[in-house]
Residue frames relative to the residue before (quaternion, step in Angstrom):
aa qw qx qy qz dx dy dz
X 1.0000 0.0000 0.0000 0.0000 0.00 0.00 0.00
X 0.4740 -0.7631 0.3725 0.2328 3.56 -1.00 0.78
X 0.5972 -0.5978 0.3059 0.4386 3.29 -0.52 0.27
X 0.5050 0.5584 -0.4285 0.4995 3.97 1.61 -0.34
X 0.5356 0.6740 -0.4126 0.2977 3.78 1.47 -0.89
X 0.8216 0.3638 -0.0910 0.4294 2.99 0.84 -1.72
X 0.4796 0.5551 -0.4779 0.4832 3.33 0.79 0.02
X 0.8075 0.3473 -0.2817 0.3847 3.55 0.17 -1.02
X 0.5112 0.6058 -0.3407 0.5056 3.64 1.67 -0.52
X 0.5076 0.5094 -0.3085 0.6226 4.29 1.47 -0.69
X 0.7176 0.3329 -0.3865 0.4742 3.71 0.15 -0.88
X 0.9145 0.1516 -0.2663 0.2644 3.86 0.11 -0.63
X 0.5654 0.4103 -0.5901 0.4047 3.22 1.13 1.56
X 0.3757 0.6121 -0.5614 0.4111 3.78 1.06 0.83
X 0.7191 0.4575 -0.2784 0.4428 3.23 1.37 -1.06
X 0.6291 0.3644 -0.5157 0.4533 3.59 0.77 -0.44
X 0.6863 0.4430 -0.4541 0.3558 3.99 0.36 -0.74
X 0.6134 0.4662 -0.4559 0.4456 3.97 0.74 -0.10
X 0.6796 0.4026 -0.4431 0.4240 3.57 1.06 -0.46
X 0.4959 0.6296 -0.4002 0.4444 3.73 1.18 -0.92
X 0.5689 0.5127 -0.3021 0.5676 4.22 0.74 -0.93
X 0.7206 0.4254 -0.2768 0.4725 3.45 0.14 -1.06
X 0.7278 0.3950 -0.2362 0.5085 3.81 0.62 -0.64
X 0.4896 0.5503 -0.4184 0.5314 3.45 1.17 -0.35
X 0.8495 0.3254 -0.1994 0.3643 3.49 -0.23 -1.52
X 0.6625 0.4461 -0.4182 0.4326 3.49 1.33 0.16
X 0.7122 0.5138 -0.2211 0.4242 3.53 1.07 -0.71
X 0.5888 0.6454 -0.3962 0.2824 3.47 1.67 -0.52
X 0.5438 0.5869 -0.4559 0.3898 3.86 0.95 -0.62
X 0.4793 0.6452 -0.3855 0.4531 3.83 1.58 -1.20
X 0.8149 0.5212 -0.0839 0.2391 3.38 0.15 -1.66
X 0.7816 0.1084 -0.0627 0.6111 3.16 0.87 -1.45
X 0.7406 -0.5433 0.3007 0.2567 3.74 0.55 0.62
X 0.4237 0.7635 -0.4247 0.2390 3.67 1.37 0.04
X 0.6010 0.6166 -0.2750 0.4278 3.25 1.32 -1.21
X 0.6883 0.4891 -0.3988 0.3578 3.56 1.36 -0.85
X 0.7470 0.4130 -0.2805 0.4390 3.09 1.41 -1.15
X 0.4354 0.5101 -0.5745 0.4693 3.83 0.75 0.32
X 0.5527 0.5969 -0.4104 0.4121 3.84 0.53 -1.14
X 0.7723 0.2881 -0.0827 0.5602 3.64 0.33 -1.75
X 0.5154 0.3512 -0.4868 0.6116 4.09 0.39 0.58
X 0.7359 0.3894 -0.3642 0.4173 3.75 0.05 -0.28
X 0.6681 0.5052 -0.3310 0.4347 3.45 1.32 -0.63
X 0.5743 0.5234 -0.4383 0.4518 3.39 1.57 -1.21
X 0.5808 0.6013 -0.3660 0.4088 4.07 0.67 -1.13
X 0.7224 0.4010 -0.2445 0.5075 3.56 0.41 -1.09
X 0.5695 0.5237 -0.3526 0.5264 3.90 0.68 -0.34
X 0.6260 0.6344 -0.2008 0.4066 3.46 1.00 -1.09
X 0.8379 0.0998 -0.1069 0.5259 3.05 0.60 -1.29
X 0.4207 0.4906 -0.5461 0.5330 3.69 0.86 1.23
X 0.6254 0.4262 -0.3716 0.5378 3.72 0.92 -0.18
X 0.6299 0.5367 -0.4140 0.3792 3.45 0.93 -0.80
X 0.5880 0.5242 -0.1610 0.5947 3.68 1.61 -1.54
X 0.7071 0.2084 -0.4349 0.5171 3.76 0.27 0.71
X 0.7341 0.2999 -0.4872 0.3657 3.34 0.49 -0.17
X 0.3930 0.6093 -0.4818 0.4922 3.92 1.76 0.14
X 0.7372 0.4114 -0.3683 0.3895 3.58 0.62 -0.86
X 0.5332 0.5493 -0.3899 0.5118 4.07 1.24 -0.93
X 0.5688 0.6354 -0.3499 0.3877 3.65 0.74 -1.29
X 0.7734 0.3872 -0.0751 0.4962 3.38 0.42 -1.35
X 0.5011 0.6684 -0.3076 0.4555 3.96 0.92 -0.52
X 0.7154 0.3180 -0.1767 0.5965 3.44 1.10 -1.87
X 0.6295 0.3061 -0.5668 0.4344 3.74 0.40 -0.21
X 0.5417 0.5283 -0.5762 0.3090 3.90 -0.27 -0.33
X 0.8566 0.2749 -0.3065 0.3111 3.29 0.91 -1.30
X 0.3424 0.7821 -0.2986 0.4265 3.23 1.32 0.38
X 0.8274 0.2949 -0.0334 0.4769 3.24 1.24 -0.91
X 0.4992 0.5326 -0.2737 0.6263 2.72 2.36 -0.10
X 0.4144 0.5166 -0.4076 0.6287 4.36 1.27 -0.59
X 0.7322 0.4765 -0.3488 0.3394 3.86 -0.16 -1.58
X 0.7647 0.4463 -0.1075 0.4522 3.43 0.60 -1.46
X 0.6809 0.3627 -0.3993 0.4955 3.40 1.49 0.24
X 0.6268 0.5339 -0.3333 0.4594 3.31 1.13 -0.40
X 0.4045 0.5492 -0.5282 0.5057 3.85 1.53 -0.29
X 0.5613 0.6751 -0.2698 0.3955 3.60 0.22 -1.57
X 0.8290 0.2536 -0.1843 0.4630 3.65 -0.46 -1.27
X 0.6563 0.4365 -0.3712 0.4909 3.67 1.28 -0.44
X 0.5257 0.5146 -0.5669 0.3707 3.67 0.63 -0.55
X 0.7025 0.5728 -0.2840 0.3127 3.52 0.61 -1.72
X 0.6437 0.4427 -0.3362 0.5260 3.58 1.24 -0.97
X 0.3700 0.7506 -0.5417 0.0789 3.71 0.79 -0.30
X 0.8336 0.2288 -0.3170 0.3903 3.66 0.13 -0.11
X 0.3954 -0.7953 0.4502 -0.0921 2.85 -1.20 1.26
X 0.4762 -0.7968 0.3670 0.0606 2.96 -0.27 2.41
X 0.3195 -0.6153 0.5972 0.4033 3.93 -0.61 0.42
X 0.7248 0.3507 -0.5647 0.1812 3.57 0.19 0.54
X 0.3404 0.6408 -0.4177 0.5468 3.44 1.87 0.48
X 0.8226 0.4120 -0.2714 0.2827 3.41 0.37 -0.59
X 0.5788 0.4730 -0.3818 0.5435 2.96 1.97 0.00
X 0.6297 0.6971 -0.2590 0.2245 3.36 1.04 0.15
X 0.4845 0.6629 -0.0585 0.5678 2.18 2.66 -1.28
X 0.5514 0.4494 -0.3298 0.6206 3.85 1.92 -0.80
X 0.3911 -0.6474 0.6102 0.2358 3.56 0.45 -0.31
X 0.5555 0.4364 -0.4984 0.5025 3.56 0.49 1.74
X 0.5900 -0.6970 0.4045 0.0505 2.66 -1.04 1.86
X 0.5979 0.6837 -0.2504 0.3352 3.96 1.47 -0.14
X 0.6003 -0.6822 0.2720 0.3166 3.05 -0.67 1.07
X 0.6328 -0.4609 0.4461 0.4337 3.81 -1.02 -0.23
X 0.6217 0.4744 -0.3441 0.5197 3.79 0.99 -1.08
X 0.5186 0.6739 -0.3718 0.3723 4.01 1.13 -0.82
X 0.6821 0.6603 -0.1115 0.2939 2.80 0.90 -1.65
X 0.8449 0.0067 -0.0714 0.5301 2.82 0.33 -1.48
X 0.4428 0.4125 -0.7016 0.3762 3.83 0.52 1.21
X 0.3787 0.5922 -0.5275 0.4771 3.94 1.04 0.31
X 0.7904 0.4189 -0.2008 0.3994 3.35 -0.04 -1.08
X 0.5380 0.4576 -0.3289 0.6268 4.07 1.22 -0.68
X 0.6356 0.5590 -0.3382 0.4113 4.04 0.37 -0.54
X 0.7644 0.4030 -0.1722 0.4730 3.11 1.22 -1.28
X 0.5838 0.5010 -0.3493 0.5350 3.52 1.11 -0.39
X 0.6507 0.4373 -0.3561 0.5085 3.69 0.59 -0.99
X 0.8379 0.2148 -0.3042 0.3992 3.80 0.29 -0.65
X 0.5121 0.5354 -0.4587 0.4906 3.67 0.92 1.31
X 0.5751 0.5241 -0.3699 0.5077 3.35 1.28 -0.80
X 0.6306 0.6128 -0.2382 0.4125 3.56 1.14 -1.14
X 0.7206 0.3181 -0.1333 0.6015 3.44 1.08 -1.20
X 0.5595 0.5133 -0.4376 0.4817 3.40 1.23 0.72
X 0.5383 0.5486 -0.3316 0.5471 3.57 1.25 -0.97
X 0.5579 0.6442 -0.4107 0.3241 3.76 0.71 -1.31
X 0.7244 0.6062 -0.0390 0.3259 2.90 0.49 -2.21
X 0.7357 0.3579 -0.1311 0.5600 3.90 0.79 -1.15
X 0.2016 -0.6769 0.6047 0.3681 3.21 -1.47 0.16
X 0.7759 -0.4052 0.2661 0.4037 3.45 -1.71 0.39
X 0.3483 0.7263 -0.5691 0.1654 3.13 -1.02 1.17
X 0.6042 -0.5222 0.2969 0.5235 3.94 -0.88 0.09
X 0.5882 0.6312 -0.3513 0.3637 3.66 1.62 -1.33
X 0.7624 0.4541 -0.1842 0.4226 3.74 1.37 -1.18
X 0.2949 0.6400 -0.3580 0.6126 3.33 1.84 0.57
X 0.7893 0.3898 -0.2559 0.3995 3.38 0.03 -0.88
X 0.5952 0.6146 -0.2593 0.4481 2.98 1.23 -1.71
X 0.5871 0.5108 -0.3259 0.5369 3.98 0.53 -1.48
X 0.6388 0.5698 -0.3324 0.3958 4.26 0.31 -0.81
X 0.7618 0.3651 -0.0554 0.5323 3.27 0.61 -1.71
X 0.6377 0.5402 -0.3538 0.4200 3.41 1.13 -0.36
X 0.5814 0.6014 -0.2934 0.4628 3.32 1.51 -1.43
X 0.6039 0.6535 -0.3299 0.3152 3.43 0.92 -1.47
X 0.5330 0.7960 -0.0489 0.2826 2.83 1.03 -1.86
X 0.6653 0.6195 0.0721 0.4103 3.02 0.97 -1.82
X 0.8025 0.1814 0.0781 0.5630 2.79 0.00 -1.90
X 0.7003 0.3019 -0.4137 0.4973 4.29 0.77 0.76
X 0.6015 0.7233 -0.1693 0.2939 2.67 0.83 -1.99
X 0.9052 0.2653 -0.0200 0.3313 3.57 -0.01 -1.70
X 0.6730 0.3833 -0.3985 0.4913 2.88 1.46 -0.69
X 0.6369 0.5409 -0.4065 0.3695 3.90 0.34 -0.13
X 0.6057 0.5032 -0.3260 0.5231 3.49 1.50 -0.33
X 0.5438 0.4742 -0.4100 0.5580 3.84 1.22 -0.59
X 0.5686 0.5463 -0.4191 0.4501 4.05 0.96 -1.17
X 0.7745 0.3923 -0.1783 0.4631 3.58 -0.03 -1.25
X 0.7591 0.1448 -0.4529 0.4446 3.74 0.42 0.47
X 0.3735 0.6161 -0.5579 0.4118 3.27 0.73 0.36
X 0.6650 0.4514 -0.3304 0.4947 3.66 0.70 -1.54
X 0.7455 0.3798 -0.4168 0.3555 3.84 0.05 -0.81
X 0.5282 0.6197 -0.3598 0.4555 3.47 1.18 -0.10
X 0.7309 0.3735 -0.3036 0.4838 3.29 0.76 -0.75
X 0.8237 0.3079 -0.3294 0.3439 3.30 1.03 -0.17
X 0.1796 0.6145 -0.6112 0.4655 2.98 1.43 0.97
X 0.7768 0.4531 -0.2653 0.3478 3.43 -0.28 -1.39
X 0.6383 0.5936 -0.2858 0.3981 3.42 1.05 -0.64
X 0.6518 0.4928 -0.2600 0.5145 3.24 1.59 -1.63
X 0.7606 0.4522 -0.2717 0.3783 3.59 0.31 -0.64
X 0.7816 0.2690 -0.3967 0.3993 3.40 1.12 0.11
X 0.0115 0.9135 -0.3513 0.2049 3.34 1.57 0.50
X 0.7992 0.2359 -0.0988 0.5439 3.00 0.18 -2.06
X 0.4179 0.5509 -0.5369 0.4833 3.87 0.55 0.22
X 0.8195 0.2691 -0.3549 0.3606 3.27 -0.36 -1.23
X 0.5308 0.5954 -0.4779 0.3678 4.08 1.08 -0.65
X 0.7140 0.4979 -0.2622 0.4167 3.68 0.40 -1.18
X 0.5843 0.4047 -0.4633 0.5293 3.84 1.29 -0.15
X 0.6659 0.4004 -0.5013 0.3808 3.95 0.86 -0.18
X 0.6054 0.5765 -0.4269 0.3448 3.32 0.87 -0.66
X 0.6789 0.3215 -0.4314 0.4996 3.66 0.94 -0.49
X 0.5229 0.6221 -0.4485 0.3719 3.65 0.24 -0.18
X 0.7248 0.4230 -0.2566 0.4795 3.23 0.90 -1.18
X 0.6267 0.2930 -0.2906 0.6610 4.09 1.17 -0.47
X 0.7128 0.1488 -0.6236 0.2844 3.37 0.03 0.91
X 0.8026 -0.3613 0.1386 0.4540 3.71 0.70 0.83
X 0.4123 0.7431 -0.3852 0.3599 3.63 1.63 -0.25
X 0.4167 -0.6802 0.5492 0.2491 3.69 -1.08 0.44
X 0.5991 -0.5172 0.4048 0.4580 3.89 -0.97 0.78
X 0.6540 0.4742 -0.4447 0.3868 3.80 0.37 -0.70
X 0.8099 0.3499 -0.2734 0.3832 3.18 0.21 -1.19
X 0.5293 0.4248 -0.5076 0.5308 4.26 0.87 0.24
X 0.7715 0.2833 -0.4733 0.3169 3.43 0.64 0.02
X 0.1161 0.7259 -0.5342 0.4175 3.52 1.38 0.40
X 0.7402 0.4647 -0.2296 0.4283 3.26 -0.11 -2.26
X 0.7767 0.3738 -0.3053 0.4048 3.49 -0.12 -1.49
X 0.5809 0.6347 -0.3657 0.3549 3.62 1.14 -0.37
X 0.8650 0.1957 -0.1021 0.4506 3.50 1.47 -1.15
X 0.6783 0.4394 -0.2121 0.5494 3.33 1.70 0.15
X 0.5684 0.4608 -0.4229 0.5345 3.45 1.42 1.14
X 0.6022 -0.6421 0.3623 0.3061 3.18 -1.32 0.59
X 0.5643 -0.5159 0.4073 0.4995 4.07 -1.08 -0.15
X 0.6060 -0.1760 -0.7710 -0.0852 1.42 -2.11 1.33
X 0.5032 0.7188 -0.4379 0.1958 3.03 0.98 -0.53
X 0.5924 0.6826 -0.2399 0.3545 3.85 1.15 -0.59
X 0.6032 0.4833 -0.2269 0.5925 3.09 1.46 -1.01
X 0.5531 0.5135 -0.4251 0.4997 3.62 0.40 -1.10
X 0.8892 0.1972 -0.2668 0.3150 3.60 -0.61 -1.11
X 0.5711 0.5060 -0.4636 0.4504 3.52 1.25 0.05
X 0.3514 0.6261 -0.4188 0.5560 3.79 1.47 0.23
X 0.7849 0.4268 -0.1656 0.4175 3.22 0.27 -1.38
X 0.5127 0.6063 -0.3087 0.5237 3.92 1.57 -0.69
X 0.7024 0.5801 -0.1916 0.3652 2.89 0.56 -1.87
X 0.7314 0.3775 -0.2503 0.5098 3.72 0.70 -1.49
X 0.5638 0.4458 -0.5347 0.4444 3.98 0.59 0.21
X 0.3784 0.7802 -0.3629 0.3411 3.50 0.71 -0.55
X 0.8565 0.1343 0.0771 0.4924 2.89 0.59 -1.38
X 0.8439 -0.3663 0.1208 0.3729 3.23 1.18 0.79
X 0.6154 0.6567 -0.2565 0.3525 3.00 1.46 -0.70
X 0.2463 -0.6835 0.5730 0.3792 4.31 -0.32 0.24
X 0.8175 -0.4045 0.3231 0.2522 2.54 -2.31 0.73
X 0.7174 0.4333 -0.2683 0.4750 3.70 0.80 -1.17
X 0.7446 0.3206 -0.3712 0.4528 3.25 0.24 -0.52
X 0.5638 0.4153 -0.4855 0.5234 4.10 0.87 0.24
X 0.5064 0.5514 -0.4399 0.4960 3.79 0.93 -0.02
X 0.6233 0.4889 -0.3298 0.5135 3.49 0.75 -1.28
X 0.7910 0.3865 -0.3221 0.3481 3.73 0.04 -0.87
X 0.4963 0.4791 -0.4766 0.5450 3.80 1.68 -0.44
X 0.4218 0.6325 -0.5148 0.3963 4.22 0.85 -0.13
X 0.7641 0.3457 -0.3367 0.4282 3.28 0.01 -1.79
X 0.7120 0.5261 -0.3265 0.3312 3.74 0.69 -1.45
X 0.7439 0.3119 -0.1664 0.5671 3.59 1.26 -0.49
X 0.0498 0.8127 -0.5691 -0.1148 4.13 0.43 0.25
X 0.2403 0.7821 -0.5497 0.1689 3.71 0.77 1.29
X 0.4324 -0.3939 0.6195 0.5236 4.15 -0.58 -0.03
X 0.6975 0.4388 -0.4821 0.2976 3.92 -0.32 -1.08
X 0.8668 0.2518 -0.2517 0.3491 3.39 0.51 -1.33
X 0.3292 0.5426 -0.5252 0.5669 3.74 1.48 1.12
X 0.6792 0.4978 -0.3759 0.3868 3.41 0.34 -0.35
X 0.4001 0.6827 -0.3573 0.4961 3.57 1.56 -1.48
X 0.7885 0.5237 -0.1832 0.2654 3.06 -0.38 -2.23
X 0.6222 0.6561 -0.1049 0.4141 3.22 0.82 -1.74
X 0.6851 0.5192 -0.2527 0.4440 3.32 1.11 -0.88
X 0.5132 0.6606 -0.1046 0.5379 2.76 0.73 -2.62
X 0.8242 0.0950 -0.2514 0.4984 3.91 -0.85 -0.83
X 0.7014 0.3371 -0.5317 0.3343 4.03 0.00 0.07
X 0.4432 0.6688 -0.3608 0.4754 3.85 1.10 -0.11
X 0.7910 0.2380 -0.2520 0.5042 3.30 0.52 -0.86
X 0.7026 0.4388 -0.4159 0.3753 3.82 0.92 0.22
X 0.8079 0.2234 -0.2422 0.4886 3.22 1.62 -0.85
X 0.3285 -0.6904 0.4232 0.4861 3.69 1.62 0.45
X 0.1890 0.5807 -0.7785 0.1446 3.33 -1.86 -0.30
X 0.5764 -0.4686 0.5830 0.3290 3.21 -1.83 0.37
X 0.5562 -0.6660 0.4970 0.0003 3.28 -0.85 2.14
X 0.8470 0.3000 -0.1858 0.3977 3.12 0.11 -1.81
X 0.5425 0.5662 -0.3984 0.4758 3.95 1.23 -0.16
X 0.7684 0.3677 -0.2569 0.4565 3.51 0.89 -0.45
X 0.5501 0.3983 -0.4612 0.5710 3.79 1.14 -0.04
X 0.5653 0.5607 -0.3955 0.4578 3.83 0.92 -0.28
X 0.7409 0.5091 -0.1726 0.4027 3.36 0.72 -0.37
X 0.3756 0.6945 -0.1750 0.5882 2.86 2.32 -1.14
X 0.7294 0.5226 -0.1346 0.4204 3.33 0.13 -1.71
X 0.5733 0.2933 -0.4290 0.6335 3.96 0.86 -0.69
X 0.6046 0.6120 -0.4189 0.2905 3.46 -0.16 -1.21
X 0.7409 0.4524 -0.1977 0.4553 3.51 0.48 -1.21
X 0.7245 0.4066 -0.2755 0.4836 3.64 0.95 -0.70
X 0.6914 0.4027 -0.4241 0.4242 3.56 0.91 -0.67
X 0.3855 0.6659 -0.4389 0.4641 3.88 1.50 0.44
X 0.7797 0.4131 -0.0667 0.4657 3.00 0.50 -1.32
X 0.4434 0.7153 -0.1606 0.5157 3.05 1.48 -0.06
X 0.4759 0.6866 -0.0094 0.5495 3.02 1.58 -1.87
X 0.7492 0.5183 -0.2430 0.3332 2.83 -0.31 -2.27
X 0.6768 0.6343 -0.1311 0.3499 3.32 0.58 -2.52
X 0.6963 0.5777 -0.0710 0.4199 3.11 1.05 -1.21
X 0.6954 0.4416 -0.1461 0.5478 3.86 1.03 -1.11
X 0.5835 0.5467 -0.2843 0.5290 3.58 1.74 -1.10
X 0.6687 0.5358 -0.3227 0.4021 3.41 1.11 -0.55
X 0.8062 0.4525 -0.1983 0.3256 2.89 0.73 -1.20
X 0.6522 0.4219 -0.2717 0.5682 3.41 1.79 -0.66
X 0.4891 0.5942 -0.6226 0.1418 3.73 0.59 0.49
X 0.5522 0.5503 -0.5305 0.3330 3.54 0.95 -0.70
X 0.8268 0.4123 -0.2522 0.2877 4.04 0.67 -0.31
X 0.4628 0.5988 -0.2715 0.5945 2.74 1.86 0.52
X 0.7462 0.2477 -0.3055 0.5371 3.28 0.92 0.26
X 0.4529 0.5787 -0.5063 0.4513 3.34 1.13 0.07
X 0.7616 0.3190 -0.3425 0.4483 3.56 0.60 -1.57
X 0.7625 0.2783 -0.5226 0.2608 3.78 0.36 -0.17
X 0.6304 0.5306 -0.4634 0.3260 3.63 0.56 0.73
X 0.4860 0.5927 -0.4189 0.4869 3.33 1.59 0.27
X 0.6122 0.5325 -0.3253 0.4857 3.71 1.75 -1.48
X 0.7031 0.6022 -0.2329 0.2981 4.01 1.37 -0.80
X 0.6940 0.5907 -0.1603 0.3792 3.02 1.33 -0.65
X 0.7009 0.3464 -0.4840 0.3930 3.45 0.97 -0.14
X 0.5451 0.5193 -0.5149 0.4100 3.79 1.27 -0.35
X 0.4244 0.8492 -0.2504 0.1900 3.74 0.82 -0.52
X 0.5386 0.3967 0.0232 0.7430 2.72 1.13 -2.54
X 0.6249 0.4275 -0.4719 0.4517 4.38 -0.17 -0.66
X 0.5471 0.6317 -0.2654 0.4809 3.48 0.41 -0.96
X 0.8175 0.3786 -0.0832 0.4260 3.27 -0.40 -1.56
X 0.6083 0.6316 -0.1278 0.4634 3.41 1.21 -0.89
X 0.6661 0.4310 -0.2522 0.5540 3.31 1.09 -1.70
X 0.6591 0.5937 -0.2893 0.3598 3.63 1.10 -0.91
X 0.7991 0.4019 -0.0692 0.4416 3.65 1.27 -1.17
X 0.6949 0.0540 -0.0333 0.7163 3.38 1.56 -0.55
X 0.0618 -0.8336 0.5463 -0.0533 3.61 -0.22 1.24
X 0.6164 0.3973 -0.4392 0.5190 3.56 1.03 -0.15
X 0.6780 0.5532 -0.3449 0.3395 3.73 0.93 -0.78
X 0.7003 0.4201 -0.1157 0.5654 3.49 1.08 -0.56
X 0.6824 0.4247 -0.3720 0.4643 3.70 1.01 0.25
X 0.0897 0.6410 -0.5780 0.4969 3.32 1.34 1.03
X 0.7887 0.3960 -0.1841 0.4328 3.66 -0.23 -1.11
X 0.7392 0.2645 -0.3151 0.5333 3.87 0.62 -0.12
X 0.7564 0.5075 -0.2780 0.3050 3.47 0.68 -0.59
X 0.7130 0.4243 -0.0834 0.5520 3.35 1.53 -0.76
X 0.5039 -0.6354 0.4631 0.3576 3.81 -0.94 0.88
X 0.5271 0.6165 -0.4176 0.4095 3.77 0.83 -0.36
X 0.6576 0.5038 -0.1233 0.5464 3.47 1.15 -1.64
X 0.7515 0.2456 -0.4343 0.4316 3.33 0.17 -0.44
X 0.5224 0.5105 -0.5653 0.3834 4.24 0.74 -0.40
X 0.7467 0.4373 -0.3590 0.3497 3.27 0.41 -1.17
X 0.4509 0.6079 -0.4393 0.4838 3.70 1.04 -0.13
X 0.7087 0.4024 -0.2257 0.5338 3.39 0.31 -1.26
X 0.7011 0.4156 -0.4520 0.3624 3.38 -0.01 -0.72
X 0.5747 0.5455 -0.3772 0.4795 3.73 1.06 -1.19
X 0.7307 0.4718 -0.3318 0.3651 3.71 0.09 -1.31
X 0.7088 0.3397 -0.2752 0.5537 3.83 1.40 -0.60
X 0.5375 0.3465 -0.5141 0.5716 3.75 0.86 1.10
X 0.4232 0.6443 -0.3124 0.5552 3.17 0.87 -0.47
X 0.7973 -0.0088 -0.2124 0.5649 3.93 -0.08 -0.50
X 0.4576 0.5597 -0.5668 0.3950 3.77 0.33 0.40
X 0.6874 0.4143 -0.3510 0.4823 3.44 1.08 -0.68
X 0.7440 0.4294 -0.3391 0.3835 3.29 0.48 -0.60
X 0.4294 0.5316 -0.5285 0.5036 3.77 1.13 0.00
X 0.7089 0.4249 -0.4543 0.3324 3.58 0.21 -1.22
X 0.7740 0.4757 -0.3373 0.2466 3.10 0.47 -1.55
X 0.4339 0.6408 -0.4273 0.4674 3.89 1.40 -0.12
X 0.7769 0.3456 -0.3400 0.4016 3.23 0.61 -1.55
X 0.7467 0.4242 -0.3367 0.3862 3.70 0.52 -0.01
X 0.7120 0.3783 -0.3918 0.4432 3.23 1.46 1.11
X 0.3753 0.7381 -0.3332 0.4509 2.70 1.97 0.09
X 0.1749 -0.8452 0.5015 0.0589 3.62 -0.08 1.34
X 0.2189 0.7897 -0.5451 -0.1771 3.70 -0.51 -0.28
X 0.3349 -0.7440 0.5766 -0.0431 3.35 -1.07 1.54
């Protein structure tokens, strides 16, 4: 064979094996089935990210309503923003009227001013003193006895909290309805927390829904915990979800606070008693003074020199003690 033979016999089997390739790489998806499974890998992707885009779209649904519950519950609190003295005796947990109150509070001024007058001898300085004392009295003391009573109760309240959640959460996984675990938590917990939710029992009774008796254990309790409660409770019932996982979750949440809490009280006690024995000591030593050397120390009540310098001390005097609050004043 000639050498034009073979040359031309090379050219038309490159060409059949480039066309034989060419038919291969088109017909192979046909043949061995890739095309099906590229077909059904694109469908599984495309399924994928239409599941991904409904649960982006559900995702996004509960935050609106989330932020739409929040922004009403900002709302209903701005409006509730002041705060009747007969809420606030409610918030102490005492059962006494407003007129109680404040002939309590006139008693208590009148029998300090009295046991001020008792105490001094006549003068213009012990005039004043008997005034500011009376004053004293009859705002001052009772609203400071009011207000630690209330943080007491809501101590007690905050700390038994996450107890009484974890009896709804089991109730609710062993098949119980939310009303009736709060029934339980209503009669087999301790005060305050008993009263509150038998408040909260009581106002369905008569008609009232669960959130909005949650909303009123708010005003009666102004704790973050029971805004949180609430917070829950009313987005559950607009955007459902599994309840008893999220008051479970609630329930750590609340303790590793309180936790917190336990934890800041510790650490600021060593400065809490410094500042209130630095704020104790000069009325102390005055005191003690007025008791051991009364002509030496009535310089200061009896004379206009004494009393500025009185005043002037008593108004350093509370400049320190603001500071020394604000630098134990923790917020968490």
């Amino acid at each position: 064979m000639s050498d034009a033979g073979m040359a031309s016999t090379a050219a038309a089997a490159l060409v059949a094996i480039a066309v034989a390739a060419a038919a291969y790489a088109i017909l192979y998806p046909y043949l061995f089935g890739d095309r099906k499974q590229d077909t059904r890998r694109r469908g599984i992707v495309d399924g994928r990210r239409e599941a991904l885009s409904t649960l982006e779209q559900s995702a996004a649904t509960r935050r609106k309503s989330v932020a739409d519950t929040l922004k009403e519950m900002e709302e209903r609190q701005k409006k509730a923003e002041r705060i009747s003295l007969r809420l606030r005796l409610q918030r102490a947990g005492f059962n006494a009227t407003t007129r109680t109150f404040w002939l309590a509070s006139a008693a208590t001024g009148l029998g300090l001013a009295a046991l001020t007058t008792l105490l001094l001898s006549p003068s213009i300085t012990r005039s004043v003193l008997v005034v500011v004392v009376g004053i004293i009295g009859f705002v001052g003391v009772p609203r400071w006895f009011l207000n630690k009573a209330t943080a007491r109760r809501q101590y007690k309240f905050t700390s038994e909290l996450p107890n009484a959640i974890d009896i709804v959460v089991r109730g609710m996984k062993a098949g119980l309805p939310l009303n009736e675990c709060l029934n339980i938590v209503a009669r087999e917990s301790e005060e305050p927390l008993a009263s509150e939710f038998r408040e909260v029992i009581e106002q369905q009774r008569v008609g009232v829904s669960l959130g909005e008796a949650l909303e009123r254990l708010a005003q009666r309790m102004p704790l973050p915990e029971v805004k949180f409660l609430t917070i829950v409770v009313a987005i559950q019932q607009q955007a459902g979800g599994n309840l008893s996982e999220a008051l479970g979750n609630l329930s750590q949440v609340l303790r590793d606070r309180f936790r917190l809490q336990l934890k800041v009280k510790a650490l600021s006690a060593e400065a809490k008693a410094s500042a209130a024995v630095l704020a104790s000591l000069p009325p102390a030593v005055t005191f003690m003074l007025y008791l051991l050397a009364t002509d030496y120390i009535a310089v200061l009540f009896t004379t206009r020199t004494g009393n500025f310098a009185l005043l002037a001390c008593g108004i350093w005097m509370l400049m320190g003690v603001l500071m020394m609050r604000k630098m134990i004043n923790f917020k968490f």
